[in-house]
C-alpha positions in Angstrom: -4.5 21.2 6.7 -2.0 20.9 4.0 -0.8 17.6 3.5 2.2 16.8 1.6 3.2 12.9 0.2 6.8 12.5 0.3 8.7 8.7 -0.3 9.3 6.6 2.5 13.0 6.9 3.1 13.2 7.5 6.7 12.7 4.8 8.5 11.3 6.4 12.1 8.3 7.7 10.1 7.7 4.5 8.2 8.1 2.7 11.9 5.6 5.3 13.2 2.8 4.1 10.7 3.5 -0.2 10.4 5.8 -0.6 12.9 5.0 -2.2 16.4 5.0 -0.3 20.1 7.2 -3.6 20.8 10.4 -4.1 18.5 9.8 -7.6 19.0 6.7 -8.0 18.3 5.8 -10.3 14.9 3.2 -7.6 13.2 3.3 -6.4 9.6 5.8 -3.8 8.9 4.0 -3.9 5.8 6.2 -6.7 4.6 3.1 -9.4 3.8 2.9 -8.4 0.3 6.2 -6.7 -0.1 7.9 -9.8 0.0 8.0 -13.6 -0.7 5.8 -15.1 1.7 8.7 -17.9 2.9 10.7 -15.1 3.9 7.6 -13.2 5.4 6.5 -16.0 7.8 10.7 -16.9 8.6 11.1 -12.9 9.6 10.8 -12.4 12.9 10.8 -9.8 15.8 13.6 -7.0 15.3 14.3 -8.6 12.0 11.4 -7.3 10.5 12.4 -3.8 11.4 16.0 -4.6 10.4 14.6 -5.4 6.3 12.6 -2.3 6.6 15.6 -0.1 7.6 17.1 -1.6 4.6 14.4 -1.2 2.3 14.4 2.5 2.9 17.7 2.9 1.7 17.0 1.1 -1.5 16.0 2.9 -4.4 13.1 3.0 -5.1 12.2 2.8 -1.3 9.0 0.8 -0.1 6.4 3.3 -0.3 5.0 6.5 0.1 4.3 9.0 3.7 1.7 11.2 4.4 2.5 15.0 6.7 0.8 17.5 8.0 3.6 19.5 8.4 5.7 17.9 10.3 3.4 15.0 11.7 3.3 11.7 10.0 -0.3 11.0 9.5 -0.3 7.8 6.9 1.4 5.8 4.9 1.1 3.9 1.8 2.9 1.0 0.2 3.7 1.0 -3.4 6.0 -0.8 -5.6 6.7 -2.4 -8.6 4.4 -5.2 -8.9 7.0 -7.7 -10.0 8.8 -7.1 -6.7 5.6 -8.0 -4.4 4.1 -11.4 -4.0 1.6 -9.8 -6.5 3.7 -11.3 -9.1 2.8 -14.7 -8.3 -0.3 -14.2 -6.4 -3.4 -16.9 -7.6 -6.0 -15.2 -6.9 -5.3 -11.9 -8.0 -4.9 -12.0 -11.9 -2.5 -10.5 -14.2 -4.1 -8.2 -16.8 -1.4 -8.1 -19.3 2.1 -8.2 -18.8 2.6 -4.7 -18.6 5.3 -3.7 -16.0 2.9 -2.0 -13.5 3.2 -1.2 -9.8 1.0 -2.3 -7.0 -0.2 0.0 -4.3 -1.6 -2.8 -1.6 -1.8 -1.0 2.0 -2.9 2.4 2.9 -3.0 3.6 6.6 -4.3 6.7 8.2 -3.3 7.0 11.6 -6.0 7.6 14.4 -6.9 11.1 15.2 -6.5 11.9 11.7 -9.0 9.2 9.9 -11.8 11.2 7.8 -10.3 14.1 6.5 -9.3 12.8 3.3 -5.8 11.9 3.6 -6.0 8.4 2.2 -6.8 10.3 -1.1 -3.5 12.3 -0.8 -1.6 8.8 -0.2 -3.4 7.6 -3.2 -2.7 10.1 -5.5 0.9 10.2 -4.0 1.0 6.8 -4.9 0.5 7.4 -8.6 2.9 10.4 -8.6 5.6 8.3 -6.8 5.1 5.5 -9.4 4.8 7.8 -12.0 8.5 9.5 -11.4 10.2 6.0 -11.9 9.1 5.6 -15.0 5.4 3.3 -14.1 3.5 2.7 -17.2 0.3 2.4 -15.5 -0.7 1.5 -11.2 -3.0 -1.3 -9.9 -4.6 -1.3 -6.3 -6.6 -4.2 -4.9 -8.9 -2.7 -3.3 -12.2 -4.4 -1.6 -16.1 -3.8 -3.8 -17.9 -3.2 -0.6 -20.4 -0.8 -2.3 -20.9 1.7 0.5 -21.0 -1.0 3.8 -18.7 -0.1 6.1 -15.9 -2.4 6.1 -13.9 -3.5 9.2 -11.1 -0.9 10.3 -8.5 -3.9 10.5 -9.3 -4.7 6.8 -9.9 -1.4 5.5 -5.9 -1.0 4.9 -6.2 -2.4 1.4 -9.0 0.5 0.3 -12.3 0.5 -1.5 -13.5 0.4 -4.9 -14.5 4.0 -4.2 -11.7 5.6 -3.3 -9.7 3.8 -6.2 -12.8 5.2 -8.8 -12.2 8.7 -7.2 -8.3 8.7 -8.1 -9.1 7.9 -11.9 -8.7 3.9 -11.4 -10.6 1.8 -13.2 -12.3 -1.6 -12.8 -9.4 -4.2 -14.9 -10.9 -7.1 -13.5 -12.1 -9.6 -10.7 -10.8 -11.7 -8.3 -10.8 -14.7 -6.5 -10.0 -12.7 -3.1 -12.0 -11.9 -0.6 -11.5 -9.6 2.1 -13.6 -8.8 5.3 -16.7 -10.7 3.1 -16.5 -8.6 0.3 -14.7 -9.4 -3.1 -11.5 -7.8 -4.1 -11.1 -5.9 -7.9 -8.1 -4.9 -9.9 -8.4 -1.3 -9.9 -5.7 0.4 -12.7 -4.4 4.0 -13.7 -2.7 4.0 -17.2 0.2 6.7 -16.8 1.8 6.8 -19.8 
């Protein structure tokens, strides 16, 4: 398996990892974070696609894709942080106000969970931020210490995977996800 990380500008892969199997449907699209939450909870159905088409197209676009060869197999959002609701985000703290990016979702699709590949969109991630110029990366990630955490939740990654990409613990928070308590996890890339 070789599995290349390549930006997120083409909107039917980006639709095969967040979008819905019903173009109306309200679900993510990946947007919750991405983008002020009165304009998250006002988007909906086919309009939700519609910003992500645009998004795409914007430089830089919306996050990172995962491929094993040609087959999308995950995806990650990454940005910078100033243009996510991480900017104004309570409960997630600033560290300094160093320009940094966020990475806050990372999907594996099913049939291809366990082989590593969230690791590849990780350290895609940091390469994609790293290219624009990112003076450092922060991820959100949950401090389970080993429990399993809940496949619905798992999207915003463990401490673990974050420690294994050369993050490091910045600080707590006050959010909690799936019971356990979320971290600031950061790469300096300068």
């Amino acid at each position: 398996m070789a599995i290349e990380i390549r930006p997120a500008t083409q909107f039917e892969d980006v639709k095969t990892m967040v979008g819905p199997k019903r173009p109306d449907a309200n679900v993510c699209w990946c947007l919750s974070y991405r983008i002020p939450s009165k304009q998250n909870v006002e988007l909906r159905g086919t309009d939700r696609g519609d910003l992500v088409k645009q998004l795409v197209k914007q430089t830089p676009p919306p996050g990172v894709i995962a491929y094993d060869g040609d087959e999308v197999v995950g995806w990650a959002g990454v940005h910078p942080r100033a243009d996510t609701s991480f900017a104004r985000n309570r409960k997630i703290p600033h560290v300094d106000d160093l320009a940094v990016w966020s990475v806050w979702c990372i999907r594996v699709r099913p049939g291809h969970r366990g082989e590593g590949i969230s690791h590849h969109l990780l350290q895609g991630a940091v390469e994609f931020a790293r290219s624009y110029g990112a003076p450092a990366i922060e991820g959100y990630p949950v401090d389970n210490q080993g429990k399993k955490v809940d496949l619905t939740m798992a999207y915003v990654g463990t401490r673990e995977l974050f420690e294994r990409a050369g993050f490091t613990k910045a600080a707590d928070t006050d959010s909690v996800i799936n019971g356990f308590p979320r971290v600031v996890m950061r790469r300096d890339l300068r």
